[in-house]
C-alpha positions in Angstrom: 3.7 31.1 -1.5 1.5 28.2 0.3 3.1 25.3 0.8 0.5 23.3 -1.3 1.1 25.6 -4.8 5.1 25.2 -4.1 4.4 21.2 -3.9 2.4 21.4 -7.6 5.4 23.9 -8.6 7.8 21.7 -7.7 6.2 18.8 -8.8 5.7 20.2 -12.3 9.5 21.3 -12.5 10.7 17.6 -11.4 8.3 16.1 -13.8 9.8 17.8 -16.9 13.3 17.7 -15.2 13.0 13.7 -15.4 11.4 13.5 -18.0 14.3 15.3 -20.1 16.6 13.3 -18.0 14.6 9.4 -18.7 14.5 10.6 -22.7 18.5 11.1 -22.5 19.0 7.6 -20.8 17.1 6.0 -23.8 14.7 3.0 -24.0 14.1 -0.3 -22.3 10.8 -2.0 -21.5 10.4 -3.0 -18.7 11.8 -7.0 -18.4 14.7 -5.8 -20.1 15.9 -3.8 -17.1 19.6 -4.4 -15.3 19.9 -4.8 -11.8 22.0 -1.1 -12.4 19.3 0.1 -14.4 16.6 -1.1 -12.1 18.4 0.6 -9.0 18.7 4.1 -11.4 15.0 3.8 -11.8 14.1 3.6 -8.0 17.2 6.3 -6.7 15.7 8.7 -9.6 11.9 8.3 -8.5 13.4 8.7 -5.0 15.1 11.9 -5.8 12.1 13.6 -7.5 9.9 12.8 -4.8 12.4 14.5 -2.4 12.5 17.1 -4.6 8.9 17.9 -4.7 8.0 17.5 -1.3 11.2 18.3 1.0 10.8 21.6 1.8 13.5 22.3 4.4 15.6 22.7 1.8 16.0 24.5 -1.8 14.8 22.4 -4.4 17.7 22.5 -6.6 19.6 20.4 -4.4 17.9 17.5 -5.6 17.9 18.2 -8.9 21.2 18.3 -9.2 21.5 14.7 -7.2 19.2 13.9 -10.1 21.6 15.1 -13.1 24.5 13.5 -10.9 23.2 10.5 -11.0 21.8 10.2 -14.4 25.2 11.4 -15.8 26.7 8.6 -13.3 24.5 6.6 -15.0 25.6 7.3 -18.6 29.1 7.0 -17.9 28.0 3.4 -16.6 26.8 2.5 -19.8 29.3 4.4 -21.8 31.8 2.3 -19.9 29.5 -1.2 -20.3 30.1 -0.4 -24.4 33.3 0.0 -24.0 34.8 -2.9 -22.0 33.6 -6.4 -21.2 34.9 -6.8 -18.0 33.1 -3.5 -16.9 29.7 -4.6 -18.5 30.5 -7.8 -16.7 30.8 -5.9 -13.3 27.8 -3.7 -14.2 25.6 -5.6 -15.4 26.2 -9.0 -14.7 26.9 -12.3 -17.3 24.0 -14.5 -17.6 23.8 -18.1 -16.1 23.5 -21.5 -18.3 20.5 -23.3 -16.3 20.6 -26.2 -19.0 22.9 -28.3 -20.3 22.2 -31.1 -23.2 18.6 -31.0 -21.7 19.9 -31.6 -17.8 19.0 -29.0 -16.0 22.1 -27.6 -13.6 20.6 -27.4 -10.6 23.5 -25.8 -8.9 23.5 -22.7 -11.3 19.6 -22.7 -10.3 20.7 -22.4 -6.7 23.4 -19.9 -7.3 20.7 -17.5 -9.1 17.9 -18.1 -6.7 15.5 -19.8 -9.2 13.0 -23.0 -8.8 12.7 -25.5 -11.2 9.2 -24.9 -11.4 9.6 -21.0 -12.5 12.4 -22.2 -14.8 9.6 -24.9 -16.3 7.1 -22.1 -16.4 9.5 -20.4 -18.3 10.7 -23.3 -20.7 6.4 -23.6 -21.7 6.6 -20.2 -22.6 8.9 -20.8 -25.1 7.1 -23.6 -26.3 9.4 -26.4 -25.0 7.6 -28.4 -22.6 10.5 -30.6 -20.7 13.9 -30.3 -20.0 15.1 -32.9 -22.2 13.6 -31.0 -25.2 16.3 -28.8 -25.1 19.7 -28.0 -26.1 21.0 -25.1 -24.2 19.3 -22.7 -21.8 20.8 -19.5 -20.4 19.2 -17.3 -18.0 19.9 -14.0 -19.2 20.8 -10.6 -16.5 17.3 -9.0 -17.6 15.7 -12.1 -16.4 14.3 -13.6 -19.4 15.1 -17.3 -20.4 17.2 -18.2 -23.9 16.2 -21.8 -25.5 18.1 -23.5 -28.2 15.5 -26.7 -28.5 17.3 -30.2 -29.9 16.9 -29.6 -33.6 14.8 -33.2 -34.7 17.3 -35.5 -36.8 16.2 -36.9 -40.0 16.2 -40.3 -38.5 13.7 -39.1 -35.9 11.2 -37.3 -38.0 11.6 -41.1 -40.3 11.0 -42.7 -37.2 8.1 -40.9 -35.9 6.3 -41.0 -39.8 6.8 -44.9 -39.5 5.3 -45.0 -36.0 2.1 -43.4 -37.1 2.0 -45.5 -40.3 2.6 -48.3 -37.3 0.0 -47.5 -35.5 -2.7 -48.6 -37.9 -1.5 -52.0 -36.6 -0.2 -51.6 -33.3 2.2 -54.5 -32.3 3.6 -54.4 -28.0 7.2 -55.2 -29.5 6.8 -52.4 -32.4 5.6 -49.8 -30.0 8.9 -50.4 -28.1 10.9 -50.5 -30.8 10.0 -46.9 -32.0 9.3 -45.6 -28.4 13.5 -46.5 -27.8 14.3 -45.6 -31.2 12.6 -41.7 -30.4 13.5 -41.4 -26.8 16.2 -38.1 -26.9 19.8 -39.6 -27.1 21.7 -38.3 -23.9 
């Protein structure tokens, strides 16, 4: 057989063979991926493209890497439903980046993120400065949690008085109210 129709052959055959084997590890988009998951993804690609194109040696060499690892891979995750301090291993905890709307600039260190991607990311969810916020967790997927700083009743009192106020703006007024909404720390 030319080498060229063994490459489509084997190509073919590792196609379906991951395919069947991507089905069985089950569904994730893409920003929900695990550092484990990510490294499955890459090692498996890897594999079938060994598979296809090595041809020193049979092809079902690689294929069974391929099952190895994917069954490697589900006993991972069987073991990450089973016990925390394994999922904790596995996959990782995620990181509280703010704090009572300070942002913790040491756990931004220890995870290798900027305040300006960790802004970017706060504006995505709608909350457009640190102090606007409650609580922020960087989660192991890489996507940002929020819990915003619900508005008191005072506040939302406040900030109908200040508008009714600002028919007839006083210097003294504005301060008052300005103090009066500023985010209690």
């Amino acid at each position: 057989m030319p080498f060229w129709a063994e490459v489509v052959l084997r190509s073919v055959l590792t196609f379906a063979v991951m395919l069947l084997l991507t089905r069985m590890l089950g569904k994730r988009q893409i920003t929900q991926l695990t550092y484990f998951e990510y490294i499955t993804g890459i090692t498996l690609g890897s594999l079938a493209a060994y598979a296809a194109l090595e041809e020193t040696i049979h092809w079902i060499y690689p294929l069974l890497a391929i099952a190895v690892w994917t069954l490697s891979s589900l006993a991972a995750e069987f073991l990450t439903l089973k016990s925390k301090k394994a999922r904790d291993l596995i996959e990782g905890k995620g990181t509280v980046v703010i704090k009572d709307g300070k942002i913790l600039e040491d756990n931004l260190k220890k995870e290798r993120y900027t305040i300006d991607e960790l802004l970017n990311q706060l504006r995505q969810k709608n909350a457009f400065r640190a102090s606007d916020v409650e609580f922020a967790v960087l989660e192991t997927t890489g996507n940002l949690s929020v819990l915003s700083i619900s508005p008191s009743p005072l506040r939302d009192w406040a900030l109908r008085c200040l508008i009714w106020q600002s028919r007839r703006p006083s210097l003294w007024m504005a301060k008052f109210w300005m103090n009066l909404l500023r985010p209690s720390v």
